[in-house]
KEBAFI-460818 format. One record per atom (N, C-alpha, C): x, y, z; residue number from 0; atom name. Coordinates in pm, 1 decimal, decimal comma. Layout:
<nodes>
east;north;up;pos;site
X;Y;Z;NUM;CA
...
</nodes>
This chain:
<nodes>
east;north;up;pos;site
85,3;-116,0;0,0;0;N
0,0;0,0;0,0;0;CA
90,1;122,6;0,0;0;C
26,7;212,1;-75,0;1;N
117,7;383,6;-87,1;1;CA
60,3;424,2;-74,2;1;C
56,5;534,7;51,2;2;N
-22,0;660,2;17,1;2;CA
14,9;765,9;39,8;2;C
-29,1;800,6;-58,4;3;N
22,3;1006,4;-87,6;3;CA
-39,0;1078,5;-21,2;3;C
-20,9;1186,4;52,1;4;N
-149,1;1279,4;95,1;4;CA
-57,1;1400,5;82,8;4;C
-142,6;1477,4;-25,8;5;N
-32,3;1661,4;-50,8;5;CA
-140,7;1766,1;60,8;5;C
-25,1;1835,7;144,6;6;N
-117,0;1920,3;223,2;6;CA
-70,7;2080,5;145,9;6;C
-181,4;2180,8;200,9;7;N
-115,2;2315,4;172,0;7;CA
-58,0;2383,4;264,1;7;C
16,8;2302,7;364,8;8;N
33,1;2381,6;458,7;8;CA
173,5;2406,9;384,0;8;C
225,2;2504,9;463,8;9;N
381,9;2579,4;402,6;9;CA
489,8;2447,5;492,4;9;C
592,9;2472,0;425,6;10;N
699,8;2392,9;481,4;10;CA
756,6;2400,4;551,7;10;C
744,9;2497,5;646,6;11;N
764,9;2492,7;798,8;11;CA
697,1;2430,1;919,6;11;C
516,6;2420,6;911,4;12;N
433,5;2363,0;928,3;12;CA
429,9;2274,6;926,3;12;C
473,8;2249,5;747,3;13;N
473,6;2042,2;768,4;13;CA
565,9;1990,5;872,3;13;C
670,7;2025,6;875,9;14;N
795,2;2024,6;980,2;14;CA
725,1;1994,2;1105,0;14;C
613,0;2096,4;1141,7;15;N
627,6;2065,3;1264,2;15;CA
512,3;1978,0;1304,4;15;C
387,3;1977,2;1199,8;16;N
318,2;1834,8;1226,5;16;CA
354,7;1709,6;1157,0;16;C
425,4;1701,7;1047,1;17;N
495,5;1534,5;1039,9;17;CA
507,6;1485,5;1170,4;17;C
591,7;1515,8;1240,3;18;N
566,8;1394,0;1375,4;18;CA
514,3;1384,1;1462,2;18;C
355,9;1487,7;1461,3;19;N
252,8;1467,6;1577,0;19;CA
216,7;1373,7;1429,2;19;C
146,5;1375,1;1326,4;20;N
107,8;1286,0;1236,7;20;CA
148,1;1161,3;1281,8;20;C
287,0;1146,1;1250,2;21;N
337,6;1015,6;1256,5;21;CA
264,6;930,5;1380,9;21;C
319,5;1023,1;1514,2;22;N
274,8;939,2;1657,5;22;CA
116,4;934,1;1663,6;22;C
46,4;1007,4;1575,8;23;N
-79,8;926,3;1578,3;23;CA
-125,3;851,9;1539,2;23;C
-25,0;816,3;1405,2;24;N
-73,1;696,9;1319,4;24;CA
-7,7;555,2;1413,5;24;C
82,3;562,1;1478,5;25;N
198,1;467,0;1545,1;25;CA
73,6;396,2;1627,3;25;C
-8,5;400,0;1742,0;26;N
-109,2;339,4;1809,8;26;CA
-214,3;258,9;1722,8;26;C
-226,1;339,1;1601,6;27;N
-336,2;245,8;1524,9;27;CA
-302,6;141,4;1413,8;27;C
-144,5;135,5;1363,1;28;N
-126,4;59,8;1326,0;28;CA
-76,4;-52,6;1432,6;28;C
-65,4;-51,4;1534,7;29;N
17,9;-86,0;1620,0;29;CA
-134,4;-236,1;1655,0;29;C
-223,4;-199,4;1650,5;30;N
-359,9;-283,2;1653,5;30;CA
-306,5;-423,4;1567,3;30;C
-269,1;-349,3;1463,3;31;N
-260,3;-486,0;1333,3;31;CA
-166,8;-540,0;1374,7;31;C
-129,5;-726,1;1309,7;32;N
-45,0;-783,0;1299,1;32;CA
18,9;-768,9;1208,3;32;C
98,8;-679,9;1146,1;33;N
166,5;-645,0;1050,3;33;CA
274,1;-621,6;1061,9;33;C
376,3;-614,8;962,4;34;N
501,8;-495,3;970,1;34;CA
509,4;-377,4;883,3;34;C
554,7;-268,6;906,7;35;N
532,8;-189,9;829,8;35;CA
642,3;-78,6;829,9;35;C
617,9;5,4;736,0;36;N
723,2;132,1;717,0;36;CA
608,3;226,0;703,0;36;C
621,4;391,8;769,2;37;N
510,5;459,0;758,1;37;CA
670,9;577,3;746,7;37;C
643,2;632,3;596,9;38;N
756,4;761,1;593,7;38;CA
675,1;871,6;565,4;38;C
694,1;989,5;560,9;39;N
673,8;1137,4;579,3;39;CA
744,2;1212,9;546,6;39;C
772,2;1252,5;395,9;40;N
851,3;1341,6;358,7;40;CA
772,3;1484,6;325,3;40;C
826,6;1607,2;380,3;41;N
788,0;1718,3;378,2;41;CA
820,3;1807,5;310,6;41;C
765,9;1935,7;248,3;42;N
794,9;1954,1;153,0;42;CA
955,9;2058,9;170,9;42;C
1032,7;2054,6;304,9;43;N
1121,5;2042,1;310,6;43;CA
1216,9;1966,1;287,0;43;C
1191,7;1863,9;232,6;44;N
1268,6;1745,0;230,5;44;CA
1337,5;1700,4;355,5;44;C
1253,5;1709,3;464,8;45;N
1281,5;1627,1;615,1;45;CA
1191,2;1519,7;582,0;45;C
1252,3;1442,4;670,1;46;N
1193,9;1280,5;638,2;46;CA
1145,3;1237,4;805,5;46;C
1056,5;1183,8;819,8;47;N
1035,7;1164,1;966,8;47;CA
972,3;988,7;892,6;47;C
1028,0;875,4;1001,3;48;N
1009,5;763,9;954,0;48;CA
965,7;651,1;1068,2;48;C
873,9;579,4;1031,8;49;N
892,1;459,2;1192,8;49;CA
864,2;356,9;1152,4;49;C
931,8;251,6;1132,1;50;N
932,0;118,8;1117,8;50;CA
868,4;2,7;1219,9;50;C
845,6;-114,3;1187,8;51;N
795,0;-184,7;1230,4;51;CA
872,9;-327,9;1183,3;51;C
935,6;-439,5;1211,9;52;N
945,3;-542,1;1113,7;52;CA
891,7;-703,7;1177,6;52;C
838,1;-675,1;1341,7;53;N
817,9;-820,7;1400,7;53;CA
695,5;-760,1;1380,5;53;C
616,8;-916,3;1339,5;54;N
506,8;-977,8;1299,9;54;CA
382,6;-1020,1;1439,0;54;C
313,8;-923,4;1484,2;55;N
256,2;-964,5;1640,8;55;CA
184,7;-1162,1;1598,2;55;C
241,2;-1250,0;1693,1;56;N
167,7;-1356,1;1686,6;56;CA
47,6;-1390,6;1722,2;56;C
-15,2;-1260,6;1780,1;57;N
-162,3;-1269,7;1818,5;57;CA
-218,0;-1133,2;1785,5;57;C
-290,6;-1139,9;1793,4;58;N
-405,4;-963,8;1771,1;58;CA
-409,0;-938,2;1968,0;58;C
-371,9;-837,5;1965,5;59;N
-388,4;-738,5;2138,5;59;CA
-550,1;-785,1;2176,6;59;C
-588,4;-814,1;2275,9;60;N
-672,0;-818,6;2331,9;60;CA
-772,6;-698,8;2334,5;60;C
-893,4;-709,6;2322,5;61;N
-992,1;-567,1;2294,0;61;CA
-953,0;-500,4;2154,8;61;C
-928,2;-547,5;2046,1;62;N
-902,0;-533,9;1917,9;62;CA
-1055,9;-590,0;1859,5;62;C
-1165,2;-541,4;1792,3;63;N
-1273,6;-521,8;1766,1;63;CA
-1221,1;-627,0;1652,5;63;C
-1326,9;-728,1;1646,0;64;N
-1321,6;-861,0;1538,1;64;CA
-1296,0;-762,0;1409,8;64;C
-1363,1;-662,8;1352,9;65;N
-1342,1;-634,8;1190,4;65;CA
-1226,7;-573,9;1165,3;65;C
-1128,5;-553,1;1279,9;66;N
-1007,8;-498,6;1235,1;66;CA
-862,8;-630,3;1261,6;66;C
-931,7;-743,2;1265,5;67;N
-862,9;-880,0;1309,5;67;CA
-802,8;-944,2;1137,3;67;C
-687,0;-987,5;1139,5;68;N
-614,8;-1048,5;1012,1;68;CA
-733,9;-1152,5;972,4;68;C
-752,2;-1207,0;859,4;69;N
-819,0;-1340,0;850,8;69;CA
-703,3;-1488,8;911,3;69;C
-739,8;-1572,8;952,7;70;N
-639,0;-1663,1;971,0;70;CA
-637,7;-1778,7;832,3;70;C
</nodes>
């Protein structure tokens, strides 16, 4: 999956919400059993990045069935 999202904010701005962005996305992927790369390049060309690469062997407890992997 890729996704693009162009904002209008000026490039100082992006600067400084890229990484409230990031840490909000970090809890909700954090649900899935996945691994992942979530990058953020601004139109400064700062890069704010957070990886993921272990595979959870179970879904977290209180994880709502429709957001559960198929097995």
């Amino acid at each position: 999956m890729d996704i693009h999202f162009i904002s209008s904010l000026t490039p100082d701005d992006e600067d400084r919400v890229a990484p409230a962005l990031l840490e909000a996305l970090k809890p909700m992927l954090a649900l899935l059993p996945i691994a992942y790369t979530v990058r953020i390049r601004t139109a400064s060309n700062t890069v704010f990045q957070q990886t993921r690469t272990d595979l959870a062997d179970e879904v977290p407890e209180g994880v709502p069935q429709d957001v559960r992997m198929p097995s």
